[in-house]
C-alpha angles and dihedrals in degrees: 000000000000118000109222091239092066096059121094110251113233092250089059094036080060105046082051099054102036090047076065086056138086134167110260129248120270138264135191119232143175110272085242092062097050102074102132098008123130113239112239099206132021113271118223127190121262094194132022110257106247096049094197129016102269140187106260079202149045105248134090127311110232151160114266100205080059090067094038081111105029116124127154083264093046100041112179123212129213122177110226109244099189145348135239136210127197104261092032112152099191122113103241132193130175117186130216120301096025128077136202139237113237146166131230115276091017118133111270114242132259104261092025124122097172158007130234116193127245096250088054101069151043111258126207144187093268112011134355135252124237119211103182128033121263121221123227108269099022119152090354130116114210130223101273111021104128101031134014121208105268096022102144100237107189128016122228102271108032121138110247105233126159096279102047080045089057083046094061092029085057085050098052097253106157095180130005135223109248142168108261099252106244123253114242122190113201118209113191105195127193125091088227087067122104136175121252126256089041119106102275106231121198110281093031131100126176122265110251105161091071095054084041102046092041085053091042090058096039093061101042081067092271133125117235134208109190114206119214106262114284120237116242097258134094098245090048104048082041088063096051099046089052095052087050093064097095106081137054092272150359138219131189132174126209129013102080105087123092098265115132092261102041101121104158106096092045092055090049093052094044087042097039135327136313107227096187140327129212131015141201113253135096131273094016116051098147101060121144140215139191155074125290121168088009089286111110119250136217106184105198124196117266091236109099095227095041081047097057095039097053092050093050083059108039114007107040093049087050084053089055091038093055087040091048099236135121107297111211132050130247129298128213131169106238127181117241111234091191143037110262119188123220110190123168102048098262124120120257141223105193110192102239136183116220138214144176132236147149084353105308136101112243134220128197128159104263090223134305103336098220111150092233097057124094098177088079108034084054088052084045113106085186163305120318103195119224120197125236086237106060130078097201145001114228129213117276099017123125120248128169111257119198099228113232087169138348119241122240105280 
């Protein structure tokens, strides 16, 4: 039996694994296609936004310095000369003395300054009456404002989301410059394994890690191939992980313990290296690395929870690293509310749910923390990390929690 001392710690595990790691090459796609993609190079802006100076309101363009006197008592009184719709293209002037009727978002005339609303003045058959002076600038957005020609918009390795897509739409961006996503093949490994949805026979359970770990790298920014579940044999799981080769990594679960039919670290060693085994974290001790048919390989236990664990740690950050984006998830100090042993010198990584109150992020165990068990693992908002070096966590003390999703404030 392994001594702990001769298991990798998490921290070394990961420096192995990510040196093997680089950021894709690049890949131009429609804007449309780009929600959740990570840019590839900064994006600067092409043309100021606005493009123009332009009325925030719907009222009448004018010239400030002809208000300077106006009061309810002083009214002032300009004729309207024109009048301007958004997505006008004429090259409109008003001179002193005179306004112009114009809609939110249309050009401002040459001569304006400024824009009083509609609800702020008198109007009259032919023109309107100002009771109160208008500053220069008011109620105009000038050209500009939001972004200046040049203005670097994005920078290389932002997350595309809805509003960074209206930026580059507003700037005339039809496609965008991002990293490829890396292709991930899932092996799911155990003959008691079937699929759901089939009649479920004694001795059988369904197999939950594929559906998890696609979803998992789908949502790291990855694109997953799920293989139909490999038999326990070495032929058999020979035949899957070469047919695996094809994309940027693999990951497997199960398979790589000590158990009579774990082959999987004997047919990566026969088909490529074994770069470690076994590491000392928990859930998750028996995790594998290495190459086999020249495609790297991260082996994850057959236990859901030490499988998700273990991809939160190894895999998921490999997904950012080769999208060039930040690797690890949030951290937040949170306050135990309850004692939570850690026996066996590994660090642990306890499920937790949070919550928020008097000012201060929560943790509490999201239920056992068997490795076996999903229920808990689906309630968990995230990771609450326990050193090597402590035996228990007491309540109301303060740990470090990866953070999977915030609770409602």
């Amino acid at each position: 039996m392994a001594k702990l001392a001769d298991l990798l710690s998490a921290d070394e595990a990961q420096a192995r694994i990510f040196e093997n790691f680089e950021r894709l090459e690049a890949e131009m796609v429609p804007l449309r296609e780009a929600r959740a993609r990570i840019l590839a190079s900064s994006v600067s802006s092409n043309l100021s936004v606005p493009p123009f100076a332009n009325s925030s309101m719907d009222g009448f363009a004018l010239v400030s310095g002809d208000t300077a006197r106006a009061s309810k008592n002083n009214p002032i009184t300009l004729p309207v000369t024109t009048h301007i719709a958004a997505g006008s293209a004429g090259e409109a002037r008003i001179s002193r003395g005179t306004c112009a009727r114009i809609m939110t978002g249309a050009p401002l005339p040459a001569g304006a300054d400024a824009v009083v609303p509609f609800e702020e003045v008198i109007e009259l058959d032919q023109g309107i009456e100002v009771v109160a002076p208008v500053h220069a600038g008011a109620c105009v957005r000038p050209a500009g404002q939001d972004v200046r020609k040049g203005q670097e918009l994005l920078a290389q390795g932002t997350e595309l989301a809805a509003s960074q897509l209206a930026l580059l739409a507003s700037t005339g961006n039809a496609e965008v410059l991002v990293v490829r996503r890396p292709h991930v093949t899932i092996l799911s490994t155990g003959d008691e394994l079937i699929s759901p949805g089939l009649p479920l026979e004694r001795g059988q359970i369904y197999n939950s890690n594929s559906p998890m770990l696609t979803a998992a790298v789908e949502e790291a920014g990855g694109r997953a191939q799920s293989l139909q579940s490999a038999e326990d044999s070495v032929s058999g799981l020979t035949v899957a992980l070469r047919s695996a080769a094809t994309s940027d990594l693999i990951v497997t679960s199960g398979g790589a313990s000590v158990g009579d039919h774990d082959h999987m670290k004997d047919v990566v060693a026969t088909h490529g290296e074994v770069g470690f085994w076994r590491v000392r974290v928990r859930p998750g001790k028996p995790l594998l690395f290495g190459k086999v048919f020249g495609k790297s390989i991260i082996g994850l236990p057959g236990n859901p929870t030490s499988a998700m664990v273990t991809f939160e740690l190894f895999v998921r950050p490999v997904l950012r690293i080769m999208l060039g984006a930040a690797p690890f998830r949030p951290v937040i100090q949170a306050i135990v509310e309850e004692k939570i042993d850690n026996r066996g010198g590994r660090r642990t990584f306890a499920r937790v749910r949070l919550s928020y109150r008097d000012g201060a992020f929560r943790a509490r165990l999201a239920g056992a923390q068997d490795s076996a068990m999903i229920h808990p693992l689906a309630a968990a908002d995230g990771l609450l990390v326990m050193p090597e070096d402590r035996d228990e966590m007491g309540a109301g003390e303060v740990g470090s929690v990866q953070v999977w999703r915030l609770p409602p404030g």
